[in-house]
C-alpha positions in Angstrom: 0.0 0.0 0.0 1.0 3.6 -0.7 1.7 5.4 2.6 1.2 8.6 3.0 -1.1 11.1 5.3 -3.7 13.8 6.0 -3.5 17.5 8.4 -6.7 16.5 10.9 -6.8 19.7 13.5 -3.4 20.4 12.8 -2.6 16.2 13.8 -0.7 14.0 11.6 -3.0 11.0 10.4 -1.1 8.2 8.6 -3.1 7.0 5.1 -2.5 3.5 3.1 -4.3 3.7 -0.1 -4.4 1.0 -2.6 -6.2 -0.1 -5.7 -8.3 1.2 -8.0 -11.9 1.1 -8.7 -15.3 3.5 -8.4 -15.5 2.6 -5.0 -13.8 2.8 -2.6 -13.1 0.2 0.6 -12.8 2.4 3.6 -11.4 0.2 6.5 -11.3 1.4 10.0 -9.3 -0.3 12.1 -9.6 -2.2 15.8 -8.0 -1.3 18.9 -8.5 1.3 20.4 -5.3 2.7 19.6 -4.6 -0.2 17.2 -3.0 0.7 13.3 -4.3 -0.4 10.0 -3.5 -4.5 8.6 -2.0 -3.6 5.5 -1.6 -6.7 4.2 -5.5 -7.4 4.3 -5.9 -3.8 2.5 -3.1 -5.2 -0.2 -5.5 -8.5 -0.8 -9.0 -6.7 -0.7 -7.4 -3.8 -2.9 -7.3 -6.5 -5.9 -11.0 -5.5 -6.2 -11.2 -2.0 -5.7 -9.6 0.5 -4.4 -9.1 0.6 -0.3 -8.2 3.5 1.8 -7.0 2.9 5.4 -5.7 5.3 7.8 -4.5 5.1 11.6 -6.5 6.1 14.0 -5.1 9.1 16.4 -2.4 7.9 19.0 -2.1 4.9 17.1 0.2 3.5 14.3 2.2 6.4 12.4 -0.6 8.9 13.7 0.3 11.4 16.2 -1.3 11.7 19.6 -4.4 12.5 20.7 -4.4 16.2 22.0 -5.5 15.5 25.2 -5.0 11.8 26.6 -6.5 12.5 29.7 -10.2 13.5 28.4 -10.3 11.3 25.3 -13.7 10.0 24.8 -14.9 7.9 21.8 -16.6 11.2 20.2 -12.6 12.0 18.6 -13.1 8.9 16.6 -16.3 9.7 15.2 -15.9 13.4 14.9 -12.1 12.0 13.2 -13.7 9.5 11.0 -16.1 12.3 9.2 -12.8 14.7 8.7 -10.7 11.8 7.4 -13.6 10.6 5.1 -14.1 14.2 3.4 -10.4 13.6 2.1 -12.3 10.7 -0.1 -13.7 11.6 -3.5 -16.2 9.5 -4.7 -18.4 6.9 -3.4 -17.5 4.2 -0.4 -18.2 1.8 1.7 -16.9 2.0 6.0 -15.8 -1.0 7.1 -15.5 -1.2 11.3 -13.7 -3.9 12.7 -13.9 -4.8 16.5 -13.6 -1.3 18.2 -13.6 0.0 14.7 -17.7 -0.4 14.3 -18.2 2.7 17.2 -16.7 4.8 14.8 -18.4 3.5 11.7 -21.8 3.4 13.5 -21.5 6.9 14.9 -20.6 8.1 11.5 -23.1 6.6 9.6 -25.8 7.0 12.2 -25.5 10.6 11.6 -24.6 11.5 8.1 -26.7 12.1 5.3 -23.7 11.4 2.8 -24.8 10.0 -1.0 -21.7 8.9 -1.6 -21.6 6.4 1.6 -22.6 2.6 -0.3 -23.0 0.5 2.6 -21.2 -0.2 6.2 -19.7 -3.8 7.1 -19.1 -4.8 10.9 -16.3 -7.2 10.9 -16.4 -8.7 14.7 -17.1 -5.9 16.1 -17.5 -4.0 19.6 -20.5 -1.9 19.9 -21.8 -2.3 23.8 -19.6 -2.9 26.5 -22.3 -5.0 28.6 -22.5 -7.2 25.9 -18.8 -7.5 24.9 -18.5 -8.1 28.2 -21.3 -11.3 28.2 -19.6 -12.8 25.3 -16.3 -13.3 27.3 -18.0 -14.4 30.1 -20.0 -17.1 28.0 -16.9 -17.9 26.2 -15.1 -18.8 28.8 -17.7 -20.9 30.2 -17.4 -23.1 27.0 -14.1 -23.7 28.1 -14.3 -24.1 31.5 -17.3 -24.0 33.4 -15.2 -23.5 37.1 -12.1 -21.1 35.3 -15.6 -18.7 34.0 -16.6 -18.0 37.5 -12.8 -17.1 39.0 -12.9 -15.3 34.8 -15.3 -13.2 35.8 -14.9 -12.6 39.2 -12.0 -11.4 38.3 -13.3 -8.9 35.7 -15.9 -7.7 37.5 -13.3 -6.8 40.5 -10.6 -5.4 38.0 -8.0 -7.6 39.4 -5.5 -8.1 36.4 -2.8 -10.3 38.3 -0.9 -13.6 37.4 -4.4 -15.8 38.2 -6.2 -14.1 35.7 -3.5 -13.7 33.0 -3.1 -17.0 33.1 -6.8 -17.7 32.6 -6.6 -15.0 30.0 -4.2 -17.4 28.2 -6.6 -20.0 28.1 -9.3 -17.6 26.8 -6.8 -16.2 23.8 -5.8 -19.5 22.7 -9.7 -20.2 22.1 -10.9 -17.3 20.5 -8.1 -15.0 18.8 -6.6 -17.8 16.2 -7.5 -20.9 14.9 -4.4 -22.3 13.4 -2.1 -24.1 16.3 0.9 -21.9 16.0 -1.2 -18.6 15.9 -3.0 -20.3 18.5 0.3 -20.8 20.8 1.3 -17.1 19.9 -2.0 -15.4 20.6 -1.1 -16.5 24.4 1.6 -14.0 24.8 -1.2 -11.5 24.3 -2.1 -12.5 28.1 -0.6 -9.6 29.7 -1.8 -5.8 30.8 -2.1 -3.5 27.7 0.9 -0.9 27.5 -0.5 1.4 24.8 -1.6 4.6 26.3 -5.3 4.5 24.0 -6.0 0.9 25.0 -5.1 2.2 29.1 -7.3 5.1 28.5 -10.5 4.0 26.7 -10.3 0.3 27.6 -8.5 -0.4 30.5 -6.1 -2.7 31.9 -8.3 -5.6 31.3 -7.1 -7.0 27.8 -10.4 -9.3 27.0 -13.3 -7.4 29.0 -13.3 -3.6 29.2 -13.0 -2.0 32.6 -12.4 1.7 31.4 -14.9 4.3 30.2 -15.8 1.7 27.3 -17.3 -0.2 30.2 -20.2 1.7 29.9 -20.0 2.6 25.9 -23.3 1.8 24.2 -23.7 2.6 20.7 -26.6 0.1 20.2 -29.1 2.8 19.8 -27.5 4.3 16.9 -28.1 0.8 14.9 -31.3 2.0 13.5 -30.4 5.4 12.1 -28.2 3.8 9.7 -29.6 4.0 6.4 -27.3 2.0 4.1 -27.3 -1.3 4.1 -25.3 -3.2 6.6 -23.5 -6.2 6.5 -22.4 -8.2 9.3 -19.3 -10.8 10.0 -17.8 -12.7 13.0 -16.0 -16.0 13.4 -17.9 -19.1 14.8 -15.2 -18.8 17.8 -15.2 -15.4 18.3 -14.6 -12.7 20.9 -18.5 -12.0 19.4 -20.4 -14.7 19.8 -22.9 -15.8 16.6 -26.2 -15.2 18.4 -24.8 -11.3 19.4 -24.0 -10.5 16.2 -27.2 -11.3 14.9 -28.9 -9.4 17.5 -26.9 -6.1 16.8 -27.5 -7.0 12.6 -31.9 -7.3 13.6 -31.2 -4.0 15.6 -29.9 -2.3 11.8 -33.0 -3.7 10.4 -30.4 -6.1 8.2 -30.5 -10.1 7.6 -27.0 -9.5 5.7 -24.9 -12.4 8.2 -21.8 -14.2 7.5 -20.4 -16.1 10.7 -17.2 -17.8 8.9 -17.5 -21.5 10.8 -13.4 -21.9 11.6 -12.5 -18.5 12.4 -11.5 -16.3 15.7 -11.1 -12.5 16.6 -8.1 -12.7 14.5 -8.3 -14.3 11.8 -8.7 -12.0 9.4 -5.2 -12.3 10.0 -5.0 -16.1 9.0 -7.9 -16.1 6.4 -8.2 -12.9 5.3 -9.7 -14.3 1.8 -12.9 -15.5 2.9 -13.4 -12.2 5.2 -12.7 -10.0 1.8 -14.8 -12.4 -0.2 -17.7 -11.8 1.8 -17.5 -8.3 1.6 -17.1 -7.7 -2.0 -20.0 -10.4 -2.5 -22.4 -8.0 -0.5 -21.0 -5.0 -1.9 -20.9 -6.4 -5.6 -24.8 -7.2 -5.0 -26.1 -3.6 -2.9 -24.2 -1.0 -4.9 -25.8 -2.7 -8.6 
């Protein structure tokens, strides 16, 4: 992908662009504080053209201008600014913490040239984010769920609950055995100053101000058509995706059956074929 970048209020936000086509694959990324996969925009920009950028305080971006106050609003308000950089007509993609910034966008635009959104795996509402890892865990352990969320609920982040943490990532990040093995060394407190701030020092549940994030009643002011993708081991269970997909008013659901929170990573193919099979099909 092309690197480059765009002047948001006077902060440096890092752009990958590649492809070409008459529309164009917006992807916004997870995180919070995460950076774009370039390698998935390289594949999906083989059929179109794909614009990715890193969010503020994360990637090549600079910081946020204030750390200290930073509320999910930046994102959205960040989104709209970096989007009127795009000529032409797209489609947001928002995966994991990257759908609260899609769905604020789109909830509250009136833009013709916005095609469609697609929710990869993603993190809308704390409270249920927070009920998926619970029910996870309990399909991996019944006994390690209670101490799991005991644990979460009390905010304790110490060697008990990394380690139970590592059973938890090996489940539902990968799917291939070495990925699988790797995803373990995620077990550990977040260091990135975004993640601390928004998420909290939880790495699976949210304990931070996205505790309490909700943006579930925006669902139904989106007036494109939405399309909506998880693993069938994911940090997002099947049955809450389809909730939050009933909530847009869409029956558009791909749950891709050997597949984790990460694996657009390890498949990326079948993620991207999905998407340009929907997009193909809405934007005729």
């Amino acid at each position: 992908m092309i690197q480059g970048s765009v002047l948001i209020d006077g902060r440096k936000i890092a752009t990958y662009v590649a492809g070409e086509g008459d529309i164009t694959y917006v992807f916004v990324h997870g995180g919070p504080g995460g950076r774009s996969d370039e390698r998935f925009g390289d594949l999906l920009s083989e059929y179109g053209k794909v614009f990715m950028y890193d969010q503020s305080g994360g990637g090549r971006s600079d910081p946020v201008p204030d750390l200290e106050n930073l509320e999910p609003g930046l994102y959205i308000d960040e989104l709209g600014k970096v989007l009127s950089t795009i000529e032409g007509k797209y489609v947001l993609i928002g995966y994991s913490w990257g759908a609260v910034p899609v769905v604020g966008y789109a909830a509250s635009c009136n833009d013709p040239d916005l095609v469609s959104t697609v929710f990869l795996s993603p993190f809308l509402d704390g409270t249920l984010w927070s009920e998926d890892q619970f029910r996870n865990m309990e399909d991996i352990d019944k006994d390690k769920a209670v101490l799991f969320r005991k644990y979460a609920e009390e905010e304790y982040v110490g060697p008990e609950f990394l380690e139970l943490l590592k059973d938890y990532f090996y489940r539902y990040l990968y799917m291939e055995e070495p990925n699988r093995i790797e995803s373990t060394k995620h077990a550990h407190v977040p260091v990135g100053k975004i993640c601390l701030r928004l998420w909290g020092k939880n790495d699976a549940v949210p304990i931070g101000p996205l505790k309490d994030h909700s943006s579930l009643d925006l669902l139904g002011k989106i007036k494109v058509p939405s399309l909506w993708i998880c693993g069938g081991s994911d940090s997002v269970r099947p049955e809450t995706l389809r909730k939050m997909a009933e909530m847009a008013g869409s029956d558009d659901i791909v749950v891709i059956p050997d597949a984790g929170h990460y694996s657009i990573r390890e498949i990326p193919e079948e993620f991207i074929k999905a998407i340009v099979d929907f997009v193909s099909e809405k934007s005729l």
